[in-house]
C-alpha positions in Angstrom: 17.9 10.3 45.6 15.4 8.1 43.2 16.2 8.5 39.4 12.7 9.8 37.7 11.4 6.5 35.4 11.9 7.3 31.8 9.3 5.5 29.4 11.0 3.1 27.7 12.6 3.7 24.4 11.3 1.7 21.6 13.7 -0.5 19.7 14.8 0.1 16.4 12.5 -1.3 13.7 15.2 -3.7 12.3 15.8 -4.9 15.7 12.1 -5.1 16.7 11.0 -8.9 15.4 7.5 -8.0 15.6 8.0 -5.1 13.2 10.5 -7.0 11.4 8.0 -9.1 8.8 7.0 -5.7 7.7 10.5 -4.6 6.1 10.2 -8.0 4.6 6.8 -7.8 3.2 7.4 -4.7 2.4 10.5 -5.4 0.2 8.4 -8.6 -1.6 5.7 -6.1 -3.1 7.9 -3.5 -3.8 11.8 -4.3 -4.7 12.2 -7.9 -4.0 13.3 -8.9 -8.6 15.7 -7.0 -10.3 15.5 -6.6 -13.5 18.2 -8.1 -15.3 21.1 -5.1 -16.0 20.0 -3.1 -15.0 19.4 -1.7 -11.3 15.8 -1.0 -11.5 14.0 -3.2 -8.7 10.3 -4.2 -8.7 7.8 -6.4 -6.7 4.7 -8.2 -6.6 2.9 -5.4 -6.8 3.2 -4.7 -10.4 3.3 -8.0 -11.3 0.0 -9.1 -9.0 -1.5 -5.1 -10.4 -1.3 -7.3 -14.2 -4.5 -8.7 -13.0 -7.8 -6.7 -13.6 -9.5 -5.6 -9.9 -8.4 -9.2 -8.3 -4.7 -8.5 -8.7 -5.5 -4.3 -7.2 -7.3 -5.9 -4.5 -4.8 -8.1 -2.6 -2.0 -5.6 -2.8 -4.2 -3.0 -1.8 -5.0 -5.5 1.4 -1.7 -6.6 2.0 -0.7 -2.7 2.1 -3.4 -2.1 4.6 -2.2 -5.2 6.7 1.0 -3.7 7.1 -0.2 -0.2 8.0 -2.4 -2.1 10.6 0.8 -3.5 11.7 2.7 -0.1 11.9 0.3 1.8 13.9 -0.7 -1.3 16.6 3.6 -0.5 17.1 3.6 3.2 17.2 3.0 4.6 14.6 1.5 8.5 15.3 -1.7 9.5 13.7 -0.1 12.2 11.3 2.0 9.5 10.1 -0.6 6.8 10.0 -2.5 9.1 7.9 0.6 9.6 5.7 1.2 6.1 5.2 -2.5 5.4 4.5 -2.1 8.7 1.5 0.7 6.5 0.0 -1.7 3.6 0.1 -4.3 5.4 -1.2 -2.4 6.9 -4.4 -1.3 3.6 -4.9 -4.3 1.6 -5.3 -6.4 4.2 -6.8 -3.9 5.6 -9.6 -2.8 2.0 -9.8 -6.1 0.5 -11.0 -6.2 3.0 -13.8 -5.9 0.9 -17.1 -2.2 0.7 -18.5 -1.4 3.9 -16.8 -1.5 2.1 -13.0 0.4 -0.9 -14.5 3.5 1.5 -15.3 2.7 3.5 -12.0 3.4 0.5 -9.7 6.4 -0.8 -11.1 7.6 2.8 -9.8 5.8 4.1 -6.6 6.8 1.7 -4.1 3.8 2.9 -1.2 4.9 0.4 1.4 8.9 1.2 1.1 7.6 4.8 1.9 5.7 3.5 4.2 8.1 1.8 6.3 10.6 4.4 5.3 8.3 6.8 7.2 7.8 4.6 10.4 12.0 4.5 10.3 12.2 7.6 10.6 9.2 8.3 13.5 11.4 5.9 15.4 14.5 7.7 14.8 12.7 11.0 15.8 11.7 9.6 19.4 8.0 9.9 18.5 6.7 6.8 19.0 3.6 6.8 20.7 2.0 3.8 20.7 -1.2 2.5 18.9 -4.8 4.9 18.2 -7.1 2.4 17.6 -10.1 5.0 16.9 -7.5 6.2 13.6 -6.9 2.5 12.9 -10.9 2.3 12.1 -11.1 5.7 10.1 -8.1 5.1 8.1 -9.7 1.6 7.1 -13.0 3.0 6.5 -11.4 5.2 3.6 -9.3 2.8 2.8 -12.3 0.4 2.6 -14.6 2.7 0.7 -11.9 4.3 -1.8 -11.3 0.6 -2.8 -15.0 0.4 -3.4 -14.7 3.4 -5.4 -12.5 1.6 -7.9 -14.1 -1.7 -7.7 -17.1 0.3 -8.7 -15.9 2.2 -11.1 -13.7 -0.9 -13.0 -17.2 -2.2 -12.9 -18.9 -0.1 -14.8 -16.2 0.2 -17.7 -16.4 -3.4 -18.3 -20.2 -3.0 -18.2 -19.7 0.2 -20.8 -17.4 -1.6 -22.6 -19.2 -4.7 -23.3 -22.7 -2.5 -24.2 -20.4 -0.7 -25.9 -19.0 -3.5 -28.6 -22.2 -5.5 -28.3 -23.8 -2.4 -30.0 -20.7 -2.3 -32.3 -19.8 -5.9 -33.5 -16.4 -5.5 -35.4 -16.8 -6.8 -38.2 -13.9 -8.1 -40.6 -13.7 -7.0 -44.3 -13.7 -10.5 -46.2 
């Protein structure tokens, strides 16, 4: 009697070399420099977040590259759309002045990430890629990002009206 074919089961994401350059990634922006004594972990994300709107930018990319990466290998769309919530938090609470700076050295959106794509493997739910979420979840991502952009803008432009209007001037 013929055995019924069973769709393959996907392999483990440390196993998986394609998916494997995201744990790595992953680990550079978020937990790749310990800090000294002490066993709090950090990344290039806070470091690269230092910079005004440049610095935002790139990690914000680089997060989105990897959640690119995660869905074109099964990631579902209710976890896509988690993933890109973590990305989202991060960019946009992270390009708040001072605030974000101290925010990123401690939400670590693309451990979660891959944390959540660990375990939707270990659940069996891998179903492969949705390339019609890929575009709507980089739309957002695309026009939230402009939203900050935008908005870090338009302080600086405040800012400098602002102190134009009021030279400081020092008591002599």
């Amino acid at each position: 009697m013929p055995q019924p074919v069973r769709p393959p089961v996907p392999t483990p994401l440390a196993v998986d070399e394609r998916l494997r350059w995201v744990e790595h990634v992953a680990r550079l922006m978020d937990s790749q420099f310990r800090l000294p004594g002490t066993r709090f972990r950090f990344g290039l994300d806070p470091v690269l977040g230092l910079v005004p709107i440049v610095g935002d930018l790139s990690t914000t990319l680089v997060s989105v590259a990897l959640l690119l990466t995660m869905m074109r290998h099964g990631a579902s769309g209710a976890v896509a759309v988690r993933m890109a919530l973590n990305i989202l938090i991060d960019s946009v609470v992270g390009a708040v002045p001072i605030l974000g700076n101290i925010f990123d050295f401690t939400f670590k959106s693309n451990e979660r990430n891959v944390a959540l794509l660990r375990r939707h493997y270990a659940e069996g739910r891998y179903k492969g890629s949705g390339r019609g979420l890929v575009v709507v979840i980089v739309l957002v991502l695309l026009g939230a990002l402009g939203l900050v952009v935008w908005g870090s803008v338009a302080l600086l432009h405040w800012a400098w009206i602002y102190f134009a209007a009021h030279p400081m001037t020092s008591a002599a």
